[in-house]
Every structure is written in C-alpha cells, then in structure tokens.
C-alpha positions in Angstrom: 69.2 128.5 108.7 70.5 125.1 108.0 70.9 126.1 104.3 73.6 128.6 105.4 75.3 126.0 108.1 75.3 123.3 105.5 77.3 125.6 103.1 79.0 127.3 105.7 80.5 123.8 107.2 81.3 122.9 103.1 82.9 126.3 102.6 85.4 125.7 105.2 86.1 121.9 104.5 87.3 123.2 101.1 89.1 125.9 102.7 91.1 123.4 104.7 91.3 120.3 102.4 93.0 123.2 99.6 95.7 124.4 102.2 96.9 121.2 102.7 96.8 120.3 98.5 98.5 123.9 98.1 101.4 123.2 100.4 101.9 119.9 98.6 101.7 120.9 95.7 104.0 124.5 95.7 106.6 122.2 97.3 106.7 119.1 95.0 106.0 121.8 92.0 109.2 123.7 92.9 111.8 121.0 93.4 110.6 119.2 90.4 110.2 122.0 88.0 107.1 121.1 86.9 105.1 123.3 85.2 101.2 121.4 85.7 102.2 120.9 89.1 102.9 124.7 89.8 100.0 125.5 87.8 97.7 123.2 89.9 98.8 125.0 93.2 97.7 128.3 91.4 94.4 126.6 91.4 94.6 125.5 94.6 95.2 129.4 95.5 92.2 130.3 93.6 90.6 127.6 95.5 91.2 128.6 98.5 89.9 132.7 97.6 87.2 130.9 96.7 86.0 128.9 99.7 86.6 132.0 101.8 84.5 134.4 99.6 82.0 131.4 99.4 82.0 131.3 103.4 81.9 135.7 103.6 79.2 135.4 100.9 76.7 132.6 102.2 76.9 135.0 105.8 76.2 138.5 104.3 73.4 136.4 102.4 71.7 134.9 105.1 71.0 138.0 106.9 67.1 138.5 107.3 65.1 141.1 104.9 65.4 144.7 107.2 64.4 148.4 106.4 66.9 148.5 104.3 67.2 145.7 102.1 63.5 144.9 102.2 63.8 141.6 100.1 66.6 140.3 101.7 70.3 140.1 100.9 70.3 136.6 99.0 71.8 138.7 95.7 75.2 138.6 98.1 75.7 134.7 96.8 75.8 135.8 93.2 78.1 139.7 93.9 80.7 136.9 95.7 80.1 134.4 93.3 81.0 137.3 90.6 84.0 138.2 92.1 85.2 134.6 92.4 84.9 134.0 88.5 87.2 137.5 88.0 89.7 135.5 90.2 89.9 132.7 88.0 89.9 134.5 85.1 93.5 136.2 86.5 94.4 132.6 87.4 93.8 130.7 84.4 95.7 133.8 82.4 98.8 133.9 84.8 98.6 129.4 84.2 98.3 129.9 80.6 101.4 132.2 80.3 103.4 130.1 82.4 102.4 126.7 80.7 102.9 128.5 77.0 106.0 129.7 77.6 107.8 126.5 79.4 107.0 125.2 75.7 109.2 127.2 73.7 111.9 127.7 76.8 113.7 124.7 78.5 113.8 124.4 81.4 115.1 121.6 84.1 112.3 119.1 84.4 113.3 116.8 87.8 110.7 113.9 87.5 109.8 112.9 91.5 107.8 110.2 92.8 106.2 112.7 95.3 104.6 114.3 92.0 102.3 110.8 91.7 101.6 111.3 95.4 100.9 114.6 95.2 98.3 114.3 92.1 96.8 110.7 93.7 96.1 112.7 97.3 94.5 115.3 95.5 92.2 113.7 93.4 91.1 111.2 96.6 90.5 114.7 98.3 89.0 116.4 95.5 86.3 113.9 95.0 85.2 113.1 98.6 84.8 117.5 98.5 82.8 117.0 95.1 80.8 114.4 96.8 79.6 116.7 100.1 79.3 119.7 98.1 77.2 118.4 95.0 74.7 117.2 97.8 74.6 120.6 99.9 74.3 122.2 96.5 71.3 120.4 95.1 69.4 120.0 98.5 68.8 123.6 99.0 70.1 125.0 94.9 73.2 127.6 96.1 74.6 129.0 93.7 78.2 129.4 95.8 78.1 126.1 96.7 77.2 124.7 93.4 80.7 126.5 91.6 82.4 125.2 94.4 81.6 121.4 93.9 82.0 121.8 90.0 85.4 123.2 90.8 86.1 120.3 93.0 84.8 117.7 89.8 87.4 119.8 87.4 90.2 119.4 89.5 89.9 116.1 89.8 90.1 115.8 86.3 92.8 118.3 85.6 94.8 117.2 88.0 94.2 113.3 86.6 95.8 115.1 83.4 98.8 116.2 85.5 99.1 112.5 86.7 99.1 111.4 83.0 102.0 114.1 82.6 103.8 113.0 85.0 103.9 109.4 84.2 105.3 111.0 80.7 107.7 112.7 82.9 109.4 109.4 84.3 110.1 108.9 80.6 111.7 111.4 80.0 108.8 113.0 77.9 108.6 116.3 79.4 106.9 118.1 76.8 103.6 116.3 78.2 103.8 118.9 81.3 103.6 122.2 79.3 100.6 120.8 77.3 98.5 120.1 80.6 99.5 122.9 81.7 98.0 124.7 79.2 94.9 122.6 79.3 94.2 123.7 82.9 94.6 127.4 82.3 92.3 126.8 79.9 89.5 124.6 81.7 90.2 127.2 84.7 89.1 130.4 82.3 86.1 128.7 80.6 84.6 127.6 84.1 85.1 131.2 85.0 83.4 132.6 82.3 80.2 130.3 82.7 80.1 131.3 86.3 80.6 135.1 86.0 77.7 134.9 83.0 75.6 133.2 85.6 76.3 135.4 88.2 75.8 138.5 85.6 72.3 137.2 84.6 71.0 137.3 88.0 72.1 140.9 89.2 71.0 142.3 86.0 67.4 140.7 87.4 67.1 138.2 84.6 63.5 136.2 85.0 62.5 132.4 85.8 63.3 129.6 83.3 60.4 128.3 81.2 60.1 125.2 83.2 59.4 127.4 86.2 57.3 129.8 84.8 54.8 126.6 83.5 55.1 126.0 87.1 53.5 129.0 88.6 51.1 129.1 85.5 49.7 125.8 85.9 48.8 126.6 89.6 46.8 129.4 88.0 45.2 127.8 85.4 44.1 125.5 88.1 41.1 128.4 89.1 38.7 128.7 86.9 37.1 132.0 88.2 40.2 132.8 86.6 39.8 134.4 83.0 42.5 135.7 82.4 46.4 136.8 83.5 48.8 139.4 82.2 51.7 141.3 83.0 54.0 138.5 84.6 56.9 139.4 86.2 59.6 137.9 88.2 63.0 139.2 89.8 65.4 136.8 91.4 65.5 137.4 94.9 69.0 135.5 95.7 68.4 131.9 95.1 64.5 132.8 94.7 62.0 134.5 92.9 59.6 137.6 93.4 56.0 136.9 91.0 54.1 139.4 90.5 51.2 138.8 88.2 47.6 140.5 87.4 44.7 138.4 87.0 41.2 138.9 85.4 38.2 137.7 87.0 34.3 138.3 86.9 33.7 142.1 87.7 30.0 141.0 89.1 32.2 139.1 92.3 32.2 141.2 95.6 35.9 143.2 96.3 36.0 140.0 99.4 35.8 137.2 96.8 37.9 138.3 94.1 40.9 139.4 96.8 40.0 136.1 98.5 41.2 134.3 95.3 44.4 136.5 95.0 45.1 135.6 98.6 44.9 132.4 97.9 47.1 131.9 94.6 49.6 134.0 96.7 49.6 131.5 99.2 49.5 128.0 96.9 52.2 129.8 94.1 54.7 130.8 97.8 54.4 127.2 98.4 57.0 126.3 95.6 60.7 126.0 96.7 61.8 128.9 94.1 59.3 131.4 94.9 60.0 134.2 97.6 57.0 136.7 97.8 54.3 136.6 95.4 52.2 140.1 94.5 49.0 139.7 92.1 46.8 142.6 91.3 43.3 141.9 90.7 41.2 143.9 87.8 37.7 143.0 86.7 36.1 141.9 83.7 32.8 142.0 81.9 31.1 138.7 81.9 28.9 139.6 79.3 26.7 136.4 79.1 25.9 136.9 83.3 24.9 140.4 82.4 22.3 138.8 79.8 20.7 136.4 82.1 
C-alpha cells in the first residue's frame, strides 16, 4: 500500500505544482507573444492530464487480484500510461505547428522581464518534482511514476532553452523563440513515443529482460536434484512478473520429494522484488546410472 500512497501523494504534487506553472506561463506567453512560452504552457497542459491519469491509474492498479481479474489489475499503470503518451503525441504536434509557423509569419514579439521569472520559477519547481519523483519511482520501479519524473527532468531543460530564448529576446533576436519552440515539440513527441513503446511492450505480454531471467535461473541452478529446465515463461503482471517453468528431476524420487522441491523454488524465486506468482511443473527423468547400481 505504501507504493500506491507514495505515487498517489507524487501524482498530485505534480498536479498542483503544473497549475500554478500553467497559469504563469498562458499569461506571460500571451502578453508577450512568445511562441516557447505558449508552447511550454501546452506542456504544462499535458502535464497536468498527465498527473491526473497518473493518480486514476496508480488507484485502478492497486486494487487486489478478485474473481475477476485473478492476477491483479497492475496492467492499469501501463493502459494509463499508454494513453498519456497519445496525449503528448497531440501536444508536441499542435507545439510543432505553432513554433514552425511563427518562423516564416511575423508576428509581434513583446520581450518581458516576467518571461525570466516565469522560466527561472519553473525550472526551481520542475527539479525539486524531478527530485521526489525519481526517488518514489526507483524505490518501488512504477512505471507512471517513472514518465512523470523524466517529464519533470525534460522540462527543466526545455524550458532552460526557453530562458536562453528569451535572453535572445531582450536583444531583439526573436528568431531564437520559434527555434525552441520547435525543439520542445520535438523533445515532447520523442518522449512520447519511448513511453507509448514501453507501455505497448508490456500489454502485448512481452517477457523479463536477460538480466532478470539469469536471475531466476541462477536460483535454479542452485539445486542440484535439478537436471534439467524447459519451457520458461513469464508474463508481466503490472510492474511484476508471472514464471512459470518445468523442471526435470530423478523419476526414482517419491511424488512428496520432487513437489517438495518445486514448492520450494516457488517460494525462494517469489522472494525476488519482480516476481509475482511463480508456477513450475514437475516431470521425471531416467537416471540411468541409479537404475544400473
């Protein structure tokens, strides 16, 4: 449960802290014309969808296993976390457009102080929500929480961009502001697409990493009434994994030893952080040298 409080309590910081940068920023965007700003209160929009389908989705996913969903409903972090990249896919395009065009069409750029302010405040903000939700996110590996703090990291760089425009800006160099506008739009849909193929992999049930894998392997190869092991499987259960594996061991063993030492592995391979249930099937083999004797 604390999992879902700690990203609960970061979903709605970053719900709050982006209402306040949005209202900044729409206002000091429009009276100064400038395009980076405007474009950064789109992401602040998209920031804020985001932290409220981050909040909806870390609820629906902490709901216990029942009849039925018997294996929980952990896969809602990655359906929300989908949705969230489509967002910013419409963002960034709608940023891009905007950006693009204020390059080949003048327009009245008003350079304002407030635009520092604005871009200073927000990057001060940006990185103390970067700092609380890169922890949350790496204590107990949530996806949701994870895209959140990176988007927290990027804006703190984009809008560092925007700063640098608008220093240009005071000088009258207002071609600057168009460029990073651009250059947002563009961070904004290649973050998107990263998350959305990341989201993708896991609803289309793709299995562990290597590293894990050796992982739960290792643990096996640690019994050596174990000959053998085939058919391994695993199916990401939310943040987690489902194993299921057969192993091979000496057909001569009573049906209460060799399902003792499935019970077991069960229990050592359930012990790892990433692993949610763990099924192994037991067949027998010929020990042909016992047979001899």
């Amino acid at each position: 449960m604390e999992r879902y409080k700690s990203a609960n309590l970061v979903s709605v910081l970053g719900i709050v802290g982006n209402i306040f940068l949005l209202i900044i920023k729409t206002i000091v965007g429009i009276i100064s014309h400038s395009q980076a700003m405007v474009s950064d209160a789109l992401n602040s929009a998209g920031d804020i969808i985001s932290s409220l389908m981050t909040f909806i989705g870390n609820k629906i996913s902490s709901k216990e296993a029942d009849e039925d969903h018997n294996l929980g409903h952990g896969k809602a972090e990655y359906i929300f976390s989908m949705l969230i990249s489509i967002l910013m896919v419409f963002f960034s395009i709608s940023v891009l457009c905007s950006s693009i065009k204020s390059l080949f069409i003048e327009y009245d750029y008003n350079y304002s102080h407030y635009l520092l302010l604005v871009c200073i405040v927000t990057i001060i903000i940006k990185f103390i929500l970067y700092l609380i939700t890169s922890r949350v996110a790496k204590k107990y590996d949530n996806l949701l929480v994870a895209a959140n703090s990176k988007d927290h990291i990027y804006d703190c760089i984009l809008t560092s961009l925007n700063l640098v425009a608008s220093i240009f800006g005071a000088y009258g160099i207002t071609f600057i502001d168009g460029i990073v506008g651009s250059i947002v739009g563009a961070w904004i849909f290649a973050v998107a697409i990263k998350l959305f193929k990341e989201s993708f992999d896991v609803l289309m049930d793709k299995g562990m990493n290597d590293e894990l894998k050796n992982k739960v392997i290792k643990i096996v190869k640690n019994h050596p009434e174990i000959k053998n092991i085939n058919h391994f499987n695993s199916t990401p259960i939310g943040y987690r994994y489902q194993v299921s594996l057969t192993i091979f061991v000496d057909g001569n063993m009573t049906t209460f030893e060799s399902h003792n030492i499935a019970n077991n592995l069960e229990k050592e391979i359930s012990k790892l952080d990433e692993i949610y249930l763990t099924v192994i099937h037991v067949n027998p083999i010929n020990d042909k040298r016992k047979n001899k004797r």
